[in-house]
N, C-alpha and C positions, 0 to 999 in steps of 0.2 A: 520747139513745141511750147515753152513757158517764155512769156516775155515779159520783159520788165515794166511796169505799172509806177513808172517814177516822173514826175514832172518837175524840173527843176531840184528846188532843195524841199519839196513838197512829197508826203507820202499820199497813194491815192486813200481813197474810203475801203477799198478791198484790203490793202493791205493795213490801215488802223485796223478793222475788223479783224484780221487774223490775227495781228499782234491779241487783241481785249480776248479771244477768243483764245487761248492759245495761255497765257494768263491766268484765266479764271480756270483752267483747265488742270494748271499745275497747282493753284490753289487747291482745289478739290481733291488732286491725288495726294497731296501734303495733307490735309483735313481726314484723308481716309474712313467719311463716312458714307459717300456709297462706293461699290466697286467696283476697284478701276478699271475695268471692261466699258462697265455703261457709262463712266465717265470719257474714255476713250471715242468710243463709238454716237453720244451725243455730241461731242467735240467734232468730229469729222462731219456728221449731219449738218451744225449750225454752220461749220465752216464751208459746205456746200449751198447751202440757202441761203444764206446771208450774203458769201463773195459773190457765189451766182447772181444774185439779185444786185448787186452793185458793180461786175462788171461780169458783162457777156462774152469777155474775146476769148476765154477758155472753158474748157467742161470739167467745173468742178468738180463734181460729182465724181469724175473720173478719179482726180486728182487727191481728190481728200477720202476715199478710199481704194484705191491704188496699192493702199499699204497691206490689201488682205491678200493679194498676188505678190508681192516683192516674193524675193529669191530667201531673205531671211527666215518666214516664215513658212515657204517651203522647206526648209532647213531643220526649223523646230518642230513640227510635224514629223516629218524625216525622223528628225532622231529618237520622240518619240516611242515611232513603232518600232525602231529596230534597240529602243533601250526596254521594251515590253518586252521581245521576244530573247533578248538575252536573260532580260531576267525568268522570263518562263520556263527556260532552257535551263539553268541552272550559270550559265556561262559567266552572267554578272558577278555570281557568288565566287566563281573561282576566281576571276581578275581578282574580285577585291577582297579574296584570301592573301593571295598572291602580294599584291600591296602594301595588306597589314601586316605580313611581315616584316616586309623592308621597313616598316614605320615601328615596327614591338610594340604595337597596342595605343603608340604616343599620340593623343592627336595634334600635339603643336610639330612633332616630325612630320606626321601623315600632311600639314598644310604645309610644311617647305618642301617633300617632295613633291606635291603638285602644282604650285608655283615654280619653281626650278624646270621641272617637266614640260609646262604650259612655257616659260620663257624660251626653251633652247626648241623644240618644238613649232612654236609659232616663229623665228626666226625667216625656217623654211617652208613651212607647210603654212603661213600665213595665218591670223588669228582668226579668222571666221572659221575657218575650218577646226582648227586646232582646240577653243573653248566649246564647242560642243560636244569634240571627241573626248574631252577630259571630263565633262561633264559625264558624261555617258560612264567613265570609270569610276566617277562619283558615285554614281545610282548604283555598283555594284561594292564598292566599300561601304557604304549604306545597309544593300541588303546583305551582304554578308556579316555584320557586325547585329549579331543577336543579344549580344549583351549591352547593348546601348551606349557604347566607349566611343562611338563617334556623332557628333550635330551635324546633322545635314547641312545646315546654317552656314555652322563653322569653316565648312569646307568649301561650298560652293561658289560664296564670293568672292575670294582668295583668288580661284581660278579664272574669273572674268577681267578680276585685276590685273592679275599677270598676264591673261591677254592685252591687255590695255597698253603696259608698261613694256610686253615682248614686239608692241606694232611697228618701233622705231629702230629695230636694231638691223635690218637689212631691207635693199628693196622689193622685197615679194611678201615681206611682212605684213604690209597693209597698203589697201586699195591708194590713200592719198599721193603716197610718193609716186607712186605709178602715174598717177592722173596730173604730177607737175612736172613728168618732163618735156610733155609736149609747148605748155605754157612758159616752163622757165627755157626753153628753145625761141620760142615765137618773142618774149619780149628781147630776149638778149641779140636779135637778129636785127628785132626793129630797132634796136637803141646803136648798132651798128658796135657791139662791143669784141674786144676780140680779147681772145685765152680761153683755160679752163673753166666752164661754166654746166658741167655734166653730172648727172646725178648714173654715178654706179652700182655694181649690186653691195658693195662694202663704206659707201663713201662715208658717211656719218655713224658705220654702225660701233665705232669709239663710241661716241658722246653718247647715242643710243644704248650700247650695253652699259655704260657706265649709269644713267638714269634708270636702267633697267633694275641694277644691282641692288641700288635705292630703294625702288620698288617691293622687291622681294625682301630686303631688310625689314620695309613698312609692314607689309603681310604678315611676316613672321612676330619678328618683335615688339609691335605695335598694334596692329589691327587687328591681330589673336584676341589679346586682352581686351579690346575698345568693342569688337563683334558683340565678345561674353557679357560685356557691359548692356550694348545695346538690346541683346533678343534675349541675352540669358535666361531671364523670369519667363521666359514662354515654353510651351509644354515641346522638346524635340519628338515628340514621339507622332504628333502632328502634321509637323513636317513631311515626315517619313513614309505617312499614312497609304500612301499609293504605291510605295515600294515594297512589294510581296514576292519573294523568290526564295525558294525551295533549299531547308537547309543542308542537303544533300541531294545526289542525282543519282539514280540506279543503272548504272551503269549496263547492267543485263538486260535491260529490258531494251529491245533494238528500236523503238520508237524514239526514246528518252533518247538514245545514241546519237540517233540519227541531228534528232533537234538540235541536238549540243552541238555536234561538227557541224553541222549548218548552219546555224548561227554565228561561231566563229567564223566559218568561210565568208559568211555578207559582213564580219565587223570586218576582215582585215582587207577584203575586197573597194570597203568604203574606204580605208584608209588610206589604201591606193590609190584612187578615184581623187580622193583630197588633195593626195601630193599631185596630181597629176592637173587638177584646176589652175595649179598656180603658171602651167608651162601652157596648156592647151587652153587658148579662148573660147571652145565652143561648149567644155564642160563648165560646170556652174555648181558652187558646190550645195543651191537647194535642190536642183535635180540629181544629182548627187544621194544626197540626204533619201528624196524622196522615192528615189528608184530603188534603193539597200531600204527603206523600210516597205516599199510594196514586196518585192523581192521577201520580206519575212510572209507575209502574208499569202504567199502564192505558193512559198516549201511545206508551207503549214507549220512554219516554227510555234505562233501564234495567229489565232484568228481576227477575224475582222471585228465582230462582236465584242470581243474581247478591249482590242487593240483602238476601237472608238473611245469603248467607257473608260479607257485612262487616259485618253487626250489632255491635260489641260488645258481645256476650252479658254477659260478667265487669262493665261498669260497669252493664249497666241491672237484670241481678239485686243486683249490690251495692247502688244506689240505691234498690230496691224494698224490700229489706231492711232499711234505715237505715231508712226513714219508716214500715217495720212497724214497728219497736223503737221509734221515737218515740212511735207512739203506742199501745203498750203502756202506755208510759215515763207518757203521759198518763191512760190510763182505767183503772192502777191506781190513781189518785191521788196517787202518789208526787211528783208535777211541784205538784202544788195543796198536799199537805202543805207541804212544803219554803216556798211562798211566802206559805203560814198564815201557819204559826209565825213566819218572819222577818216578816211582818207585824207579828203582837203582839208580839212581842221589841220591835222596836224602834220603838212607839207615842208613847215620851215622852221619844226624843231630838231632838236639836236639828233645823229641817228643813230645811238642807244636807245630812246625815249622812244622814237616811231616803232624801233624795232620790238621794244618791249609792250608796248599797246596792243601790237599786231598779234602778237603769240599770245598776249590775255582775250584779242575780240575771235581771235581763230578759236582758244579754247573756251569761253563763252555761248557762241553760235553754234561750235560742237554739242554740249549739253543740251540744244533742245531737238539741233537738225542734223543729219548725216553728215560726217566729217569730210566725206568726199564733195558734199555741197559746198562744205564752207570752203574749203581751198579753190576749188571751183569760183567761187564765189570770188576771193580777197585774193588771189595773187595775178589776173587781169587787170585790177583796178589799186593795186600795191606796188607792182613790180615796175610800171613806168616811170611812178613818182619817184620810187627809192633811188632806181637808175640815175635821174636824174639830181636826187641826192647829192649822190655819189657812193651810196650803199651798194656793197659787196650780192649781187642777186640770187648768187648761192646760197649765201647765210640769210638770208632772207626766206627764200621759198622752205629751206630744211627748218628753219623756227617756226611757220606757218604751219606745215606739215605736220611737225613735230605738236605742236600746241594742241590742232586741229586730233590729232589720235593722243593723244595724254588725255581728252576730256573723261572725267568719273564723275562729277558732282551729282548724276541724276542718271536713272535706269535707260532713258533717251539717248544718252551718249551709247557711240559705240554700239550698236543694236544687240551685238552678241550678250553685250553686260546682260539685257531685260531678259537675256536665256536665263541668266541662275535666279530670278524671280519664279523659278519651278518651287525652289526652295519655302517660299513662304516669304519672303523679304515682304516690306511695307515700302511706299514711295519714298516715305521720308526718313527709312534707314540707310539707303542710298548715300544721302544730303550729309546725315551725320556722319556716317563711315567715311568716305570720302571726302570731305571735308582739309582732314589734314592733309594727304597724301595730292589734293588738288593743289594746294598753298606750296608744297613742297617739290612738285616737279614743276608748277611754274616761276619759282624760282631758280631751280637747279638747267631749266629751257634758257632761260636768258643768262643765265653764269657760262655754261659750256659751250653753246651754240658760237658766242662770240670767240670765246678761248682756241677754238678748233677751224672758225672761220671766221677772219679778222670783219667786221663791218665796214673798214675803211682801211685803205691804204697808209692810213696815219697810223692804225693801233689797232688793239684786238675790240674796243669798244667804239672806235671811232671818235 
């Protein structure tokens, strides 16, 4: 359907235009003067008219808003209504009764149990699914904390991170590993290599949990305090503004009953439904999402009425718009050039060095585009050269992988991250949060990855 727009070592005029466009676009979200909905959504426009007009052999338009149908955003939608109708129910209050015990009021506890949660959690139930279910226990520790002991803020990020940091630990974790064994099959067949060359469901999930650990060390001990730093000075009570749930439920009253057990019944039902995307290909976890939140609206847990006016419109247009521009970003070619050229460039350097580039341009191309793109992307156009190296193809595609889902610098990585932009986050608190924690697992990507799988038959680094 997208073909590449590459001529030689030349980029075409569609894909410069998407790159300028694409640019000025994260500029604008980093300036945070107008909002980033209609920055999103002017971004996908220009990148319709412009690329259209410079090359005809695809329907832009389709393309660079594409992103208002992804499955993501059925997802947030999804959760949405069925995080209204628990809180209308009273249900969210009691989760996140329930919770604030286990935490005793702490909120640096309440961020390690939901980090730890989200880590062991996304393991299985893989993190798309997993950071909106935890989100969704967010919105009811929230609303059940009436004396304001918890920041919405505080909590929220924490948990997209530790999705981030839980995508590497097995392979149903996250979409990329799945999408490399068909390729690290295909090159290692073409290069006529023989042994073990297979990705299992446990293969790397050492090195994976051990950067995980890291991860939630950051969370906890680190990004607590750096978060307080960042939004501190701003009013939580803002944040929170759209979370209204009832500080008690009457039990007697057989309506209010009913609400409550039925809303329970569509959370634990979805939860089901979650574990069960990661085995059955025909479920999908925004249909998923969106079938347990119409499902609220058809029990009458909550109305439709209702259940519109607390949409946040501003993150699920912004979200839609981001994954238009990404893959603009993609079907100009621009994303594929870029990992050309760094390809041949750097053919006949040492293979530490190629290896360490690749897990910086996998976690790079991640921050702006889909990490299943970029692997997609770099281990077709990686894994022949390395072969030929003499680079180990295993360590290879698991660093690629691995890089490609580590990505945090920006709300674009990872799509589920721009879920906890419900919270109030700004573009560029992203950039700073993340910051350290980006520096830190891509180092700790190319210290372990070699350690556990040698790059070369000579040595663990080759």
């Amino acid at each position: 359907m997208q073909s590449l727009i590459l001529t030689g070592t030349s980029l075409s005029p569609a894909g410069i235009a998407s790159l300028i466009i694409m640019v000025v676009c994260i500029v604008l979200f980093v300036m945070d003067k107008i909002p980033t909905s209609v920055v999103a959504v002017l971004g996908c426009a220009f990148m319709s008219i412009i690329c259209g007009a410079l090359d005809t052999s695809q329907n832009w338009f389709a393309i660079s808003f594409g992103g208002f149908s992804n499955s993501i955003i059925m997802l947030l939608v999804g959760m949405f209504l069925v995080s209204d109708a628990l809180l209308g129910s009273g249900a969210a209050t009691i989760i996140g009764k329930f919770v604030n015990k286990l935490a005793r009021n702490n909120e640096r506890i309440m961020v390690a149990i939901l980090v730890f949660a989200t880590l062991i959690i996304s393991a299985f139930l893989g993190n798309s699914a997993t950071v909106p279910m935890m989100l969704t226990i967010v919105y009811g520790i929230v609303a059940a904390d009436k004396e304001n002991k918890y920041n919405f803020m505080n909590l929220s990020i924490p948990v997209g991170i530790a999705g981030v940091f839980g995508s590497s630990t097995t392979l149903i974790a996250s979409t990329p590993q799945l999408a490399s064994i068909p390729l690290l099959e295909a090159a290692v067949t073409n290069a006529g290599l023989e042994g073990n060359y297979t990705l299992g469901m446990f293969t790397f999930s050492l090195p994976g949990t051990i950067i995980a650990l890291f991860g939630a060390a950051f969370a906890i001990f680190i990004g607590y305090p750096l978060g307080k730093l960042i939004w501190g000075k701003r009013d939580p009570l803002e944040a929170k503004a759209n979370i209204v749930a009832p500080d008690s439920v009457d039990l007697t009253d057989k309506e209010n009953k009913r609400k409550l057990i039925t809303s329970f019944i569509i959370l634990v039902v979805m939860i089901i439904l979650f574990v069960c995307t990661s085995f059955l290909d025909f479920l999908d976890v925004g249909a998923v999402s969106m079938l347990c939140g119409v499902a609220c609206i058809l029990f009458k847990v909550t109305t439709f009425k209702k259940a519109y006016s607390t949409l946040n419109w501003n993150v699920c247009i912004w979200l839609a718009g981001c994954i238009g521009l990404g893959a603009c970003l993609n079907a100009s070619g621009a994303a594929s050039f870029i990992a050309s050229n760094v390809a041949n460039a750097l053919s006949g350097v040492p293979p530490f060095v190629f290896f360490m580039i690749f897990v910086l341009l996998a976690m790079v191309m991640s921050n702006f585009i889909a990490n299943i793109t970029a692997v997609i992307i770099l281990l077709p156009l990686v894994l022949p050269i390395a072969i030929e190296m003499g680079i180990n193809p295993l360590a290879m595609t698991i660093g690629i992988f691995f890089g490609a889902n580590f990505a945090m610098l920006t709300p674009l990585a990872n799509a589920f991250i721009g879920l906890t932009q419900v919270a109030g986050y700004k573009f560029k608190d992203y950039i700073i949060y993340g910051a350290i924690p980006q520096i830190m697992v891509f180092g700790l990507v190319v210290l372990f990855v070699p350690l556990f799988f040698p790059l070369t038959s000579s040595g663990f680094f080759g």
